[in-house]
Z-matrix of the N, CA and C atoms (Angstrom, degrees):
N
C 1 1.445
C 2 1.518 1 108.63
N 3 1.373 2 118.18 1 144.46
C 4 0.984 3 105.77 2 -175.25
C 5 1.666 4 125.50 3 -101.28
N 6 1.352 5 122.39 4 137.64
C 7 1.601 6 134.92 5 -179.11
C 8 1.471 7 87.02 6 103.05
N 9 1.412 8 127.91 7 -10.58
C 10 1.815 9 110.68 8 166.79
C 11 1.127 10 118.54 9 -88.28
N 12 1.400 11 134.86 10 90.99
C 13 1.350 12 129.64 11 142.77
C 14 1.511 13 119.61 12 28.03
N 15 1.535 14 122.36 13 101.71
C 16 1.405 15 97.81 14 179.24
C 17 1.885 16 132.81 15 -65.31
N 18 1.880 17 86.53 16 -14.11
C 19 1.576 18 80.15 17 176.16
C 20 1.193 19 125.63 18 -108.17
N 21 1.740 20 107.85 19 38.13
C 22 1.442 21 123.94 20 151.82
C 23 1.898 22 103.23 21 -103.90
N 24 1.426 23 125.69 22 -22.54
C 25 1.245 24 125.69 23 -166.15
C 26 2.155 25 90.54 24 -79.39
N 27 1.463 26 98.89 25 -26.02
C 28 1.740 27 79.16 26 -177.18
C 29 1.398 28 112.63 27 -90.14
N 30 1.215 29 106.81 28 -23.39
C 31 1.658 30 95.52 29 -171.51
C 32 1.641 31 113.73 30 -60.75
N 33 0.999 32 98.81 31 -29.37
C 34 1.295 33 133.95 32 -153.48
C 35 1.710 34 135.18 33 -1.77
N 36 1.276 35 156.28 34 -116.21
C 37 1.459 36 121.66 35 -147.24
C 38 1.772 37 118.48 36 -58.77
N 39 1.184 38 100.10 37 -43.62
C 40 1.515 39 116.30 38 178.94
C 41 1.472 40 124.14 39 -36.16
N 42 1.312 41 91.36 40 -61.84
C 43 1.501 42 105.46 41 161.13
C 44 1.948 43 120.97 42 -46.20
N 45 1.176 44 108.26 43 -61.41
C 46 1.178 45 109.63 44 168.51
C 47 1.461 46 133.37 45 -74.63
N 48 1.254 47 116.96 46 7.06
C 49 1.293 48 135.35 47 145.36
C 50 1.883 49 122.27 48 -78.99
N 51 1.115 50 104.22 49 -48.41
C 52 1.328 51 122.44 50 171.00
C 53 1.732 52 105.55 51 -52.41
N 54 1.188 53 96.80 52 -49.57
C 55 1.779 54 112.77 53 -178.54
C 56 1.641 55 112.01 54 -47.92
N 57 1.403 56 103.71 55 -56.93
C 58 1.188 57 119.41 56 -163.72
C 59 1.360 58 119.04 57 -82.84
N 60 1.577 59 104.79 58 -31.81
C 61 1.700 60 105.95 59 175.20
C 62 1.538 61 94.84 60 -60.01
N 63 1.692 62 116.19 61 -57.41
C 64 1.287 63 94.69 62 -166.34
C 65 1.274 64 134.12 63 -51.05
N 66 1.692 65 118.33 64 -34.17
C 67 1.478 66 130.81 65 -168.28
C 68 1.800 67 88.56 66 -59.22
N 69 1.531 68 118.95 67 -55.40
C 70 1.779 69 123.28 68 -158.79
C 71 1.800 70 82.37 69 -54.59
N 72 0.965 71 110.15 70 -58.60
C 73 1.910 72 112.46 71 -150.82
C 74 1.727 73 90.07 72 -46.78
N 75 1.252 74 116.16 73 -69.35
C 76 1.466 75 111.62 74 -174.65
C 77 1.746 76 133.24 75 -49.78
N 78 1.372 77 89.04 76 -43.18
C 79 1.377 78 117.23 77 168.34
C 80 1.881 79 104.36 78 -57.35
N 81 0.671 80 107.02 79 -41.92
C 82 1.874 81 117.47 80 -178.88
C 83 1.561 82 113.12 81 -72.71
N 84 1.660 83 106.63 82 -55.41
C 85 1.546 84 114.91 83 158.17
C 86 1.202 85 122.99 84 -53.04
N 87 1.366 86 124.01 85 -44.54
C 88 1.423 87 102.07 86 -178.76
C 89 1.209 88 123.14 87 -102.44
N 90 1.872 89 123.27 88 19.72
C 91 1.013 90 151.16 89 148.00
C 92 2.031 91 107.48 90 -57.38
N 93 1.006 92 97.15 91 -72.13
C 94 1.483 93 104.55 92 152.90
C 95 1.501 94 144.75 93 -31.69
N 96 1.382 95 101.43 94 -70.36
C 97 1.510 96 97.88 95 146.57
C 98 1.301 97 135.23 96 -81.13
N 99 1.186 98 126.38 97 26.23
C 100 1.496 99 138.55 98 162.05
C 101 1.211 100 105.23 99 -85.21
N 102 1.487 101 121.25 100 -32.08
C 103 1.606 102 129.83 101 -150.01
C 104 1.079 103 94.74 102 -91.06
N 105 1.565 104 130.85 103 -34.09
C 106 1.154 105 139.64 104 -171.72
C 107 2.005 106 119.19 105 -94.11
N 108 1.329 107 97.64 106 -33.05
C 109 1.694 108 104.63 107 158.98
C 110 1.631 109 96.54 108 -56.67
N 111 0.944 110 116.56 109 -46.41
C 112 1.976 111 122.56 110 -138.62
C 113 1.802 112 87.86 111 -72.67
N 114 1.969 113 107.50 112 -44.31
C 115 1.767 114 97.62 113 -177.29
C 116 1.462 115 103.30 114 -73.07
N 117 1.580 116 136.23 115 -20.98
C 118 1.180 117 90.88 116 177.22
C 119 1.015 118 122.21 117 -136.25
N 120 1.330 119 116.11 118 57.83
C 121 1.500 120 132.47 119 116.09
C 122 1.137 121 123.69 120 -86.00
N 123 1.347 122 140.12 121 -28.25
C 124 1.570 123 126.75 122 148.12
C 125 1.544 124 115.12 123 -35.55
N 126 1.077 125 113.52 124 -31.86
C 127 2.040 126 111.03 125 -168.50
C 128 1.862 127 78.32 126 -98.63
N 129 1.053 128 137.52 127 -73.98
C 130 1.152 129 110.06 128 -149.59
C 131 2.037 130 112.35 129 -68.68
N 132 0.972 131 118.17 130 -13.89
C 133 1.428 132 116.50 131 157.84
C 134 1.015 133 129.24 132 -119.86
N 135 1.411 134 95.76 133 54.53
C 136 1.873 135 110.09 134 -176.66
C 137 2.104 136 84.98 135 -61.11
N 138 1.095 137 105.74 136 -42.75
C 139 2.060 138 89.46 137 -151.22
C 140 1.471 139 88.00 138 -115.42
N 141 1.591 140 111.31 139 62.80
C 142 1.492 141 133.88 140 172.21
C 143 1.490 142 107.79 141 -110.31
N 144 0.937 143 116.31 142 108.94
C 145 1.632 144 115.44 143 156.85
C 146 1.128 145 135.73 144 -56.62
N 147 1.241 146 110.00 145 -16.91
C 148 1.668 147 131.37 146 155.36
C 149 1.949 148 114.34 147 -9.30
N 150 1.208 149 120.68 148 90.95
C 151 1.702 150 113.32 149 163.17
C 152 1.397 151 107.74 150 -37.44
N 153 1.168 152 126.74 151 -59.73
C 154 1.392 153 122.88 152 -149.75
C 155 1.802 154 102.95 153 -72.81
N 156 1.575 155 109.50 154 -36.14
C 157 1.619 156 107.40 155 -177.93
C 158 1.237 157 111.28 156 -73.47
N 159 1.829 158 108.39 157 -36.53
C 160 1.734 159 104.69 158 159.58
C 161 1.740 160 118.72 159 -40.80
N 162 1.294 161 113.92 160 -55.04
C 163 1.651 162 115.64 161 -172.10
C 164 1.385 163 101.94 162 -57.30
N 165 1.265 164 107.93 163 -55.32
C 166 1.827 165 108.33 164 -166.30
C 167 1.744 166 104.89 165 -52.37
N 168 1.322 167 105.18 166 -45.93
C 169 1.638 168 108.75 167 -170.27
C 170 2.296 169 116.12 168 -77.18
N 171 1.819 170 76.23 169 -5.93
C 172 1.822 171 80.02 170 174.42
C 173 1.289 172 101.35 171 -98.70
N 174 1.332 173 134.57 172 -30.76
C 175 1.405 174 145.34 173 -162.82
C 176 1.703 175 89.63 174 -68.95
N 177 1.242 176 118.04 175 -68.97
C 178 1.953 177 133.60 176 -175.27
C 179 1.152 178 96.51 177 -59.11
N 180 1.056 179 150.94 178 -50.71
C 181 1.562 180 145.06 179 143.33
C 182 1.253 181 141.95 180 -25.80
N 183 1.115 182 122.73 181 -16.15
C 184 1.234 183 146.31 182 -175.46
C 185 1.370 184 127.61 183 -81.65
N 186 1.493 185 132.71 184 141.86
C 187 1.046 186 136.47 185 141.57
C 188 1.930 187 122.74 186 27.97
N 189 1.726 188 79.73 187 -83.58
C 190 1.768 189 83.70 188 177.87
C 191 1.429 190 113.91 189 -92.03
N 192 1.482 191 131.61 190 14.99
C 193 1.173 192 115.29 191 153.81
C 194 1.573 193 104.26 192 -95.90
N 195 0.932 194 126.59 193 -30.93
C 196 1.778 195 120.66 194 177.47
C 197 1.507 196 102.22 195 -48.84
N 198 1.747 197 110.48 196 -51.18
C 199 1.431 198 102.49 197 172.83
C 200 2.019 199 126.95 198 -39.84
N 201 1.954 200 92.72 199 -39.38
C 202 1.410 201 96.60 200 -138.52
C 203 1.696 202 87.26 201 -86.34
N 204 1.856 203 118.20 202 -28.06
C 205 1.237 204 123.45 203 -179.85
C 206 2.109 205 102.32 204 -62.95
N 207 1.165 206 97.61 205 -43.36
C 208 2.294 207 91.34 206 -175.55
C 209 1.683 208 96.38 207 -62.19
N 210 1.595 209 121.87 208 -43.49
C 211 1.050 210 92.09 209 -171.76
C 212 1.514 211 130.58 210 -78.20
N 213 1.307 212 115.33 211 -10.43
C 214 1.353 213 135.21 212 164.25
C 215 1.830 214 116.96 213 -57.83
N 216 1.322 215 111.76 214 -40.06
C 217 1.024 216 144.74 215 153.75
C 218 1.494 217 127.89 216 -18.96
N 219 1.204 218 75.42 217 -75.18
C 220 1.802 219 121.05 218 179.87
C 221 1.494 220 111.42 219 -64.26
N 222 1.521 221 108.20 220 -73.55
C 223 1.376 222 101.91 221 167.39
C 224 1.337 223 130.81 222 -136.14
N 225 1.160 224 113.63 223 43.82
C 226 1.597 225 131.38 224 153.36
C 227 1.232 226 113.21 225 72.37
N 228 1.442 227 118.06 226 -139.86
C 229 1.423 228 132.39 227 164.60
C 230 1.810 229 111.96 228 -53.89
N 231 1.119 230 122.58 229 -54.91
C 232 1.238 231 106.28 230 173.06
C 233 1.450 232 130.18 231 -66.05
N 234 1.386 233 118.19 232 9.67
C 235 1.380 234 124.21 233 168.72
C 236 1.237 235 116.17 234 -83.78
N 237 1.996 236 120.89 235 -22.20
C 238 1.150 237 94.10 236 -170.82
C 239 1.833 238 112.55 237 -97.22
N 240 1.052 239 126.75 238 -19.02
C 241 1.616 240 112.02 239 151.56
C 242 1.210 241 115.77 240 -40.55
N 243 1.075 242 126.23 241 -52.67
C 244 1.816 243 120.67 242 -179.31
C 245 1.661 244 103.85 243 -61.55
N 246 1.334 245 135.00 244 -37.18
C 247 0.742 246 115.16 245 -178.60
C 248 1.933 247 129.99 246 -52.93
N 249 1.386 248 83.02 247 -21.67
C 250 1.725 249 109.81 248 -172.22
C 251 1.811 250 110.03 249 -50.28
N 252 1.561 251 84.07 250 -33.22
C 253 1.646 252 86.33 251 -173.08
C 254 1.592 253 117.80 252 -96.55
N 255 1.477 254 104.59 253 34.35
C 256 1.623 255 115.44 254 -163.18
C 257 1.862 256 91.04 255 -129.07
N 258 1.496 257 107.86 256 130.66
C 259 1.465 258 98.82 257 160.32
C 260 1.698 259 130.28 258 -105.88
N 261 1.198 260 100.88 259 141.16
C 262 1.807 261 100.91 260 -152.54
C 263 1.073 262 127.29 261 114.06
N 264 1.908 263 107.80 262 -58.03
C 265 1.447 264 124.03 263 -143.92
C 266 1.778 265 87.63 264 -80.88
N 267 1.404 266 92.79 265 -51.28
C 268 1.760 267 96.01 266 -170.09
C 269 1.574 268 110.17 267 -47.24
N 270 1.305 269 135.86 268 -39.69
C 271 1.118 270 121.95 269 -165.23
C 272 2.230 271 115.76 270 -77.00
N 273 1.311 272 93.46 271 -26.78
C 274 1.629 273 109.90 272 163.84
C 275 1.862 274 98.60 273 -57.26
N 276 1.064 275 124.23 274 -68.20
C 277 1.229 276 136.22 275 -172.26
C 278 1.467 277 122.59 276 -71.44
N 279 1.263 278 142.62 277 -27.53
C 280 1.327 279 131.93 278 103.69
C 281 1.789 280 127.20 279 -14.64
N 282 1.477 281 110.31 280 -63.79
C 283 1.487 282 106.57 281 158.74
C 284 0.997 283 145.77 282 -45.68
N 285 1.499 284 112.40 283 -58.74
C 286 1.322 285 135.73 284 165.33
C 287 1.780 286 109.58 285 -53.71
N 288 1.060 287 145.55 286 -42.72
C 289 1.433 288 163.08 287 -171.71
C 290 1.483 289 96.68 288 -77.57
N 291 1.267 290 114.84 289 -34.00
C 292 2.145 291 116.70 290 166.76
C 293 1.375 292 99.41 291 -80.08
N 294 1.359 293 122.62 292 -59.78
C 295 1.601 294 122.61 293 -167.28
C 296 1.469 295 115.50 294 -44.05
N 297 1.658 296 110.78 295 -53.53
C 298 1.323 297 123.12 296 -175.53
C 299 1.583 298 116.99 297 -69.82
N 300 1.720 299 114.43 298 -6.33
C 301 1.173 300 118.31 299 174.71
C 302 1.654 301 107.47 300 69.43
N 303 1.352 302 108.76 301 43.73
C 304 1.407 303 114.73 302 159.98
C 305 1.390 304 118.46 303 -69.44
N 306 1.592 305 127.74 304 133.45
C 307 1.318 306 152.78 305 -178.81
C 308 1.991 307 103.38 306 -37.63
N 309 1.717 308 112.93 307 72.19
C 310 1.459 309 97.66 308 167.42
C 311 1.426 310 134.62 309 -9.45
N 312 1.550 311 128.05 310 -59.93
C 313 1.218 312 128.20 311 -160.56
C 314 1.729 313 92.21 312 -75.42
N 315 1.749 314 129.78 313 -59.12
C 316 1.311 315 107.27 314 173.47
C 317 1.513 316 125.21 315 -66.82
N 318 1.236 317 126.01 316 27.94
C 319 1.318 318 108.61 317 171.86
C 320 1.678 319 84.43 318 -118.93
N 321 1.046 320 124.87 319 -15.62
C 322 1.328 321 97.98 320 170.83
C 323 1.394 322 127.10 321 -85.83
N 324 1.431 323 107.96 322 -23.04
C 325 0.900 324 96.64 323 179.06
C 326 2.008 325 113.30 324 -77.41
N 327 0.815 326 91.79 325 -13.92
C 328 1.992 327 106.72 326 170.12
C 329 0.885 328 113.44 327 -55.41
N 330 1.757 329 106.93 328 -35.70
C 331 1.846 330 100.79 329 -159.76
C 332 1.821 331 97.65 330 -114.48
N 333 1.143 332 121.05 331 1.64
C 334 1.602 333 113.80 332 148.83
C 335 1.457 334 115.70 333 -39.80
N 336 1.246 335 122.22 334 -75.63
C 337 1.432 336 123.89 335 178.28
C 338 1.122 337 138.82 336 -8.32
N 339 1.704 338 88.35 337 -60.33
C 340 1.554 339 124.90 338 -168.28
C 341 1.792 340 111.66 339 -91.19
N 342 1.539 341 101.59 340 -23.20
C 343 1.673 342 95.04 341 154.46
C 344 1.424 343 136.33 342 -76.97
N 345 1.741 344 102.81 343 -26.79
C 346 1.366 345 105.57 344 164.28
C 347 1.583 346 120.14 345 -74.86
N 348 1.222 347 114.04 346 -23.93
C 349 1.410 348 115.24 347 -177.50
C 350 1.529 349 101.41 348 -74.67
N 351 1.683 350 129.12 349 -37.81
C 352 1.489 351 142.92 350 -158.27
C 353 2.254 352 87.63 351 -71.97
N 354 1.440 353 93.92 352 -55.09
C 355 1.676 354 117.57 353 -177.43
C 356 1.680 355 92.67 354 -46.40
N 357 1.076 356 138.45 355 -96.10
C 358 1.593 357 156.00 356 -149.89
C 359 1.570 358 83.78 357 -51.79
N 360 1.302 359 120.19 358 -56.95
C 361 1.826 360 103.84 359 -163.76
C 362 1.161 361 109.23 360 -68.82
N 363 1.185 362 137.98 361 -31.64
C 364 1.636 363 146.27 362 167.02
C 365 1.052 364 113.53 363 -64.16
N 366 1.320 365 128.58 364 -38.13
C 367 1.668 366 127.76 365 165.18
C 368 1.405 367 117.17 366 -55.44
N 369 1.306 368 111.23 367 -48.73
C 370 1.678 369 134.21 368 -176.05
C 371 1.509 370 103.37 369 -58.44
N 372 1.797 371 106.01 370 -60.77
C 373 1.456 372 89.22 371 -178.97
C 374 0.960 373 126.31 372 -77.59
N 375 1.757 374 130.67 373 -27.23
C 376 1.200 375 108.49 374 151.51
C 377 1.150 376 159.63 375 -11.79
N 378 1.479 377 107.74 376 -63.92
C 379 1.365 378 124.12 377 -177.55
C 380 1.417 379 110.16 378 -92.71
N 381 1.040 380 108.20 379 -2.99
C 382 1.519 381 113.52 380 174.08
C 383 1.855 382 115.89 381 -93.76
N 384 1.012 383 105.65 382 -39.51
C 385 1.910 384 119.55 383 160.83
C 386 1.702 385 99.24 384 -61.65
N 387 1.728 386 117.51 385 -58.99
C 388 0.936 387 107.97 386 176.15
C 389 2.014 388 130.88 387 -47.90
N 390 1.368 389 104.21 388 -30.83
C 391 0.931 390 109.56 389 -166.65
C 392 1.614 391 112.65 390 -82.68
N 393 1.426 392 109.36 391 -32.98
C 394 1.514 393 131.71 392 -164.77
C 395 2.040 394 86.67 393 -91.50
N 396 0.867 395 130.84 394 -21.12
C 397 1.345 396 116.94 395 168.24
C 398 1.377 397 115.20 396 -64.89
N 399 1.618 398 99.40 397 -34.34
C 400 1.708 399 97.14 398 -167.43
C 401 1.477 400 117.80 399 -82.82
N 402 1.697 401 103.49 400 -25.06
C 403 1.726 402 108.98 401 -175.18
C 404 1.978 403 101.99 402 -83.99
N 405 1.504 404 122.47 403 -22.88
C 406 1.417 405 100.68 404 178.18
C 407 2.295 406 89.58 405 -165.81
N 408 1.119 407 126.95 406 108.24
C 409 0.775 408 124.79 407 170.92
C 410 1.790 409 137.73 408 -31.10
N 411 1.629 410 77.40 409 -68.96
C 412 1.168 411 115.87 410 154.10
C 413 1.747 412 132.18 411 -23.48
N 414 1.378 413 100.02 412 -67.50
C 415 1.272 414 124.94 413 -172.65
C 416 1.900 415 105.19 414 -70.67
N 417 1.324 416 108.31 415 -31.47
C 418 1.351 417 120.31 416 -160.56
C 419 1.938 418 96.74 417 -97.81
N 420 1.558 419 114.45 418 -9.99
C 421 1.647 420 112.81 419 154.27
C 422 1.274 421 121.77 420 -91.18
N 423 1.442 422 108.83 421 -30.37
C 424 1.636 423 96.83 422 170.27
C 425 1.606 424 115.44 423 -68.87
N 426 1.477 425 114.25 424 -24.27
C 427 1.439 426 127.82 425 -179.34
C 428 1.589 427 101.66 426 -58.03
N 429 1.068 428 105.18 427 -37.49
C 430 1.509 429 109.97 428 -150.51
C 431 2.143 430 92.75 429 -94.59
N 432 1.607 431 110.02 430 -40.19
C 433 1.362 432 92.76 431 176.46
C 434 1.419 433 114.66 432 -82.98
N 435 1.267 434 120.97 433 6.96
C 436 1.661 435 126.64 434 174.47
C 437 1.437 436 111.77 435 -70.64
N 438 1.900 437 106.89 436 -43.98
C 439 1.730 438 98.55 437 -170.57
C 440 1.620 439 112.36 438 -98.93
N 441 1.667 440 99.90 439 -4.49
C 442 1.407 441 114.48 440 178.02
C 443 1.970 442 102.15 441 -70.49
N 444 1.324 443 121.38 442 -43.10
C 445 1.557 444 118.49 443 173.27
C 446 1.705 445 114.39 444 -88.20
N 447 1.416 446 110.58 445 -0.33
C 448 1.467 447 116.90 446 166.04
C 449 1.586 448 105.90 447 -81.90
N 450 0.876 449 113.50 448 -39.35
C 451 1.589 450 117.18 449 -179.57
C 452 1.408 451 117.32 450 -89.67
N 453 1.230 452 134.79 451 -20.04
C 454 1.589 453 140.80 452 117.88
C 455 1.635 454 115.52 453 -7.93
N 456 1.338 455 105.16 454 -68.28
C 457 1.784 456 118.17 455 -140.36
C 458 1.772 457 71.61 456 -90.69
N 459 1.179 458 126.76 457 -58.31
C 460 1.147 459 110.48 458 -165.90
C 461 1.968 460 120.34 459 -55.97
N 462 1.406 461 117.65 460 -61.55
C 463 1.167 462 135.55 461 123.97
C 464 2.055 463 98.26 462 24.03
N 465 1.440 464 91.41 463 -85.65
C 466 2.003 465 111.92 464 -149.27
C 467 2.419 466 78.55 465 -86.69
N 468 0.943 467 115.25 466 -8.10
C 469 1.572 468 105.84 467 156.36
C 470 0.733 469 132.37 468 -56.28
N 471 1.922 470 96.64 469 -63.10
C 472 1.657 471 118.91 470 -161.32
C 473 1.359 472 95.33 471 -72.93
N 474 1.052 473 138.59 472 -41.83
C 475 1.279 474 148.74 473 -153.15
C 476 1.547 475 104.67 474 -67.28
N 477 1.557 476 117.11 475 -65.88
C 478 1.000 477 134.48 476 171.85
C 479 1.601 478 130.70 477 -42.54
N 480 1.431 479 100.01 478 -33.30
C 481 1.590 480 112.13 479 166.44
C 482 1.402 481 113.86 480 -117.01
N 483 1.288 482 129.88 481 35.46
C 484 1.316 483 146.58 482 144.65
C 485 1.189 484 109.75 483 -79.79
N 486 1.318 485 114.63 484 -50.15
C 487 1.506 486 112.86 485 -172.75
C 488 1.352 487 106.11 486 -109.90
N 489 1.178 488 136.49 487 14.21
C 490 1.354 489 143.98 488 155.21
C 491 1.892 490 104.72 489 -69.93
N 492 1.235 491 100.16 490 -70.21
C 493 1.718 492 125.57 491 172.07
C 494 1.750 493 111.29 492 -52.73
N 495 0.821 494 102.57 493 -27.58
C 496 1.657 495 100.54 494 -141.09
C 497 2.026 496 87.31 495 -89.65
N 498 1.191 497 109.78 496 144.66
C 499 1.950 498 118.41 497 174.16
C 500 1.463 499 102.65 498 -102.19
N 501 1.305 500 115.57 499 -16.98
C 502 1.638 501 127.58 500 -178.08
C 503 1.645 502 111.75 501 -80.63
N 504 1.065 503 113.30 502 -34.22
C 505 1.191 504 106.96 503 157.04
C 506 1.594 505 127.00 504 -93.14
N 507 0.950 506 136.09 505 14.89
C 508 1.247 507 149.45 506 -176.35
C 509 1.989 508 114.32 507 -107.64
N 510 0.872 509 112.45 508 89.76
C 511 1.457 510 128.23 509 170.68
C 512 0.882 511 93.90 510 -39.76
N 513 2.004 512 103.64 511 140.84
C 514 1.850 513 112.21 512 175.55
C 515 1.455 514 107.75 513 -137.28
């Protein structure tokens, strides 16, 4: 294929599965222990004037960790594999799961799952973009601007009847 490396074209899917679980697994761990550096230095410079401990403690404070702490909440250990298949959300929830001082050995073992599941879909699409490039170029950009304005319209929906619906966003 061409612009692939042939000695990525021989190893081939396995390898790049292998690749990728590892990058998610690490990428997830030190998502984790960030969350958990980040609480405690928040407690030990709670009455720090520090910018940077301010950001860290507005960032864990925030919006999408309130999200990422209910859904943790909500459904525990089996939330964080599912989280795997979310983009954004997982890395709050990875965080949030360090911040709150969740039990290392069960979150790892939680978030095995969810790297092989994160691993296999990245392999899949890979080689599947890879593959659809090679049989018609063409065909594989209109593919690609079809789910790029599907995820738009859906996107400018949700959005739209969030705050259509929603009393939380509505000033009183």
């Amino acid at each position: 294929m061409p612009g692939i490396p042939g000695v990525v074209e021989d190893l081939g899917w396995w390898a790049v599965f292998l690749f990728l679980l590892c990058v998610v697994f690490f990428r997830a761990q030190g998502t984790y222990w960030l969350g958990r550096w980040a609480r405690n230095g928040a407690e030990s410079r709670a009455q720090s004037t520090s910018p940077r401990a301010a950001s860290i403690a507005r960032r864990l404070s925030g919006p999408g960790a309130d999200r990422a702490r209910d859904y943790l909440e909500r459904w525990g250990f089996v939330g964080i594999p599912a989280s795997f298949l979310t983009v954004g959300f997982q890395t709050m929830v990875n965080a949030t799961a360090g911040f709150i001082r969740m039990r290392w050995d069960l979150y790892t073992v939680a978030m095995i799952p969810g790297c092989i599941m994160w691993g296999a879909l990245y392999t899949l699409v890979t080689f599947s973009l890879v593959e659809a490039w090679t049989q018609s170029p063409m065909l594989l950009a209109v593919g690609v601007v079809a789910v790029v304005g599907l995820l738009v319209a859906a996107f400018a929906f949700t959005r739209r009847r969030r705050t259509v619906d929603s009393s939380v966003r509505t000033p009183q």
